[in-house]
N, C-alpha and C positions, 0 to 999 in steps of 0.2 A: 663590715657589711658588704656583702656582694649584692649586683644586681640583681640578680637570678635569684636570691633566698627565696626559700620555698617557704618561708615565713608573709613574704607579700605576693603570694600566685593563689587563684583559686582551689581549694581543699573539698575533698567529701570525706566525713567524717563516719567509718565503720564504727558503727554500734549495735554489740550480740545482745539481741533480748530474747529470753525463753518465752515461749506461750504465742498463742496466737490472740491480737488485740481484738474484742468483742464490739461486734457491728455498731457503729455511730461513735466509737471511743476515739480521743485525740488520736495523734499521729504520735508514733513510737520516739525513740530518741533517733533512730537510723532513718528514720521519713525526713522527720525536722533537718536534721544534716544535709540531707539528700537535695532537698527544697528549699534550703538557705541561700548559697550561691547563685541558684537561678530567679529567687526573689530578689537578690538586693540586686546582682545582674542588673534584672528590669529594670530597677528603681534608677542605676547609676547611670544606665543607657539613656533611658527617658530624660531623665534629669540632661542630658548630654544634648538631648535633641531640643528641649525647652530653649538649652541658652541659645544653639541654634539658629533658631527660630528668632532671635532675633537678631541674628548678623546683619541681614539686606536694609532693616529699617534705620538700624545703627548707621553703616557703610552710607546712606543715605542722608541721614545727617554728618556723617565724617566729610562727606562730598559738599558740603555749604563751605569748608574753611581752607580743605586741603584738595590737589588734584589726583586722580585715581594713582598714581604713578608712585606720588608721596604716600598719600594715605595707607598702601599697601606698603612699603617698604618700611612706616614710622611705626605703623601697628606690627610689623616685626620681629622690630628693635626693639619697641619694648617689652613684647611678650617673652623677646628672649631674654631681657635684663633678668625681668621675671623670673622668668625661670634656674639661671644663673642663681639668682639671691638663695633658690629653694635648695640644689644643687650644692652649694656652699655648704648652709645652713644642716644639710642632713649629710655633711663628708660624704655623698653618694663618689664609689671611683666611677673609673670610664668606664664606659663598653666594651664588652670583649670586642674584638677584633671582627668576627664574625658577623657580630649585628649592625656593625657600621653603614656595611651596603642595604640593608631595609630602612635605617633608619635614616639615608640618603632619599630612598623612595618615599618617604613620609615628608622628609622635608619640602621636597620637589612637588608632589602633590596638595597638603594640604597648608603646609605651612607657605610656601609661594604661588603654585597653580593654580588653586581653587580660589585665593584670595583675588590674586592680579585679574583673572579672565570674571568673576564678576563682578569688580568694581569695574568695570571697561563696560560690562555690558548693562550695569545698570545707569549708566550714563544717559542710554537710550531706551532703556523697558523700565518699568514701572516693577514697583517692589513684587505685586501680587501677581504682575506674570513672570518674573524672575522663577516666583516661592514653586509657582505649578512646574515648570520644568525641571527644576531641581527637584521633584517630587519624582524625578525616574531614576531618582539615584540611588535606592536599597536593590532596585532591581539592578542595576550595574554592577552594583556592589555584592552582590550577590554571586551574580558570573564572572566575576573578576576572581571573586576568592572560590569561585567552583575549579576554575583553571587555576588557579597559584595555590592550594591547597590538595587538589584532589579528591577531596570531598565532594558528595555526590547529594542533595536536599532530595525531600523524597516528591511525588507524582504531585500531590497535594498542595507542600509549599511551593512547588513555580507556580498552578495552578492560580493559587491567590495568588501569589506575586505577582505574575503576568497583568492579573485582571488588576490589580491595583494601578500598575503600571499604565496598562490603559484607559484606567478613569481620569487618570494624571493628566496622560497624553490627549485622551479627547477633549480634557477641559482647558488643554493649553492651545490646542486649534480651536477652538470654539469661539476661546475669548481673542482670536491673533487674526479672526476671519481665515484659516488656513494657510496663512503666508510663514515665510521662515525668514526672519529677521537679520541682521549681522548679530544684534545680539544675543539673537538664540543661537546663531553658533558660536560667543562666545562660552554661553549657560551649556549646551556639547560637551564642547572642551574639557570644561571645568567637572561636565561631571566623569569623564574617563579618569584624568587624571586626581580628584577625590576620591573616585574608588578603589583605584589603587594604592594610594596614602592609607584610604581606611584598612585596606584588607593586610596591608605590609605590616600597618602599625597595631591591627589587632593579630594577629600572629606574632610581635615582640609584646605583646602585653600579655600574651602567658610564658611569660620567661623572665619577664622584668615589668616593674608595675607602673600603671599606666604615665602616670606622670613626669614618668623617668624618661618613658617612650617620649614623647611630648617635647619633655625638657629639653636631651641630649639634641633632638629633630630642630629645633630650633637655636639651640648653642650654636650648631651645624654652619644653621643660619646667618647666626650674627656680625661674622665679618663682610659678608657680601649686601646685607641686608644695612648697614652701617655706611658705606661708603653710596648705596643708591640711595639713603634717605639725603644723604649731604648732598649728592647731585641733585636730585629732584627737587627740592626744598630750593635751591637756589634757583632752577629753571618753572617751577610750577609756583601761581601767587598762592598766597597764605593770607586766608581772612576769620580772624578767630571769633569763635562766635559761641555760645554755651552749648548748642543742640552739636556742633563740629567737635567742640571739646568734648563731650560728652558718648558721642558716639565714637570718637579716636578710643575711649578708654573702655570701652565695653569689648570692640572689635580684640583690642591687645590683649585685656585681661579676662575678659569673660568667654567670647568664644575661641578664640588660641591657645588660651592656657589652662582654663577650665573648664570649657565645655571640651574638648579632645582629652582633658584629663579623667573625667567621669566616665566620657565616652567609650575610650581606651578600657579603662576597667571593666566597664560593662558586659563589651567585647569579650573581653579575655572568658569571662563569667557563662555569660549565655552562649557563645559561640557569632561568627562574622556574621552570618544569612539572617538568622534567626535578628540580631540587633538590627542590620542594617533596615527591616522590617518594620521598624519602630518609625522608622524617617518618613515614613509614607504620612504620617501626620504631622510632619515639619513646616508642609507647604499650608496647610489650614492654620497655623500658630502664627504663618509668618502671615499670613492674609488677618488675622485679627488683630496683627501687631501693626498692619500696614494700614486698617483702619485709624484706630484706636491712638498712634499715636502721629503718623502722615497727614492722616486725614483722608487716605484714598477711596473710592468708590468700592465697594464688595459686590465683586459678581452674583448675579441671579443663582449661578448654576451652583455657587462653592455650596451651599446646605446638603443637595444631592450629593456631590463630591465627596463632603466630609462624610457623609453615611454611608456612603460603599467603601470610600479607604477604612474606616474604621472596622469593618466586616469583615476586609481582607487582612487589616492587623490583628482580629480575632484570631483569624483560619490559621494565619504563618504561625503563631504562638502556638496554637496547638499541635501542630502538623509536625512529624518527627524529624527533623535535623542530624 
């Protein structure tokens, strides 16, 4: 089994049918095909952004037991056990040679950068102003892979984009009184260096499937990620508690390994711009999550919010890529 089989990469499936199909009748067998991969696409991306959605409330609880330093280096280690075990378990070989260096960028970005910079900053911001900054992140993600791809989204999709972007942005001055935090420049940070994780690891996820992306990114990981949980673990206290347990095992298993896994594939399916679109609803999931299960206050403005980003997750979807 190679990585690359073109048995695990997205497919459109040509199917000759005679005759022309009579107005209001199903869709042919060459439609269906056509519309399959950009259906489940959806399904796998969304699903991707769901688990997502609830990193910061997890991280949150991971932060009652462990200190940021640990908590990112131990949800590492185990994501990458993880993945190890899967790695094994399906004789996947290695990477060509060639894919090593993106899947360095993947590691550095989402499997270490996006983690560390915001468990740091939610030390000091609250989950639901975290969710809205991170809510500028499809639009990064976006021009990240417009520059590292060459592709060109058409008038339409930056249009929404933008404008999503800036419901994001005013709803995150709004609620911050206009001030810029430390750790809104660590929520910055994190989101450069996630977009380019995303955009690297969704261009190896049409060549090798998503998971493999994911897995190998963190294999990557594990020896440097091993030897900081031992330091850190020694210097940062350790108070175990069910909500700390419980969010160390979401952060490792759920969104490191499975939601980048779904993610990944999504990507490969729909295209970077078009998924990274999807995210713009991240930040309202992670605001219901930051009720729901924190207990936090819900801004007046997020209902507005969540109705214009959903409008602009309309437009992008439709808008050709």
């Amino acid at each position: 089994m190679r990585a690359h089989d073109s048995a695990t990469t997205p497919t459109t499936i040509a199917v000759t049918v005679t005759g022309s199909p009579r107005p209001g009748s199903p869709p042919t067998g060459s439609a269906r095909a056509t519309a399959a991969p950009g259906t489940s696409g959806t399904l796998l991306a969304g699903l991707g952004v769901v688990a997502f959605s609830l990193t910061f409330p997890s991280t949150v609880w991971g932060l009652e037991s462990f200190g940021p330093w640990s908590l990112v280096a131990v949800r590492s280690t185990l994501a990458a056990l993880i993945a190890c075990v899967f790695l094994l378990a399906g004789r996947v070989p290695l990477p060509e040679r060639r894919h090593w260096a993106g899947l360095a960028v993947v590691a550095c970005g989402v499997v270490i950068g996006f983690p560390l910079l915001t468990t740091l900053a939610l030390q000091t911001s609250t989950t639901s102003h975290a969710a809205v900054v991170v809510g500028l992140l499809p639009l990064t993600t976006a021009t990240v892979a417009a520059v590292r791809t060459g592709r060109r989204p058409s008038r339409t999709f930056w249009i929404a984009a933008v404008s999503g972007a800036v419901v994001v942005l005013g709803f995150t001055l709004q609620q911050s009184g206009g001030a810029v935090s430390t750790g809104d420049l660590y929520l910055f940070g994190a989101l450069l260096v996630c977009a380019a994780g995303y955009t690297e690891g969704g261009r190896l996820a049409a060549l090798m499937p998503g998971w493999q992306v994911i897995g190998w990114a963190l294999v990557l990981c594990l020896p440097l990620m091993s030897v900081a949980s031992a330091v850190a673990l020694s210097i940062e206290p350790v108070r175990l508690t069910a909500h700390g347990i419980i969010g160390l095992a979401w952060v490792a298993a759920g969104s490191t390994f499975f939601g980048l896994y779904v993610w990944y594939r999504g990507m490969a399916a729909i295209g970077i711009p078009r998924a990274s679109q999807l995210q713009l609803a991240q930040p309202l999931l992670t605001l219901f999550w930051s009720v729901f299960l924190l207990g936090e206050t819900l801004p007046l403005a997020a209902p507005v919010a969540a109705v214009a980003v959903l409008v602009c997750i309309a437009v992008t979807q439709r808008a050709k890529s």
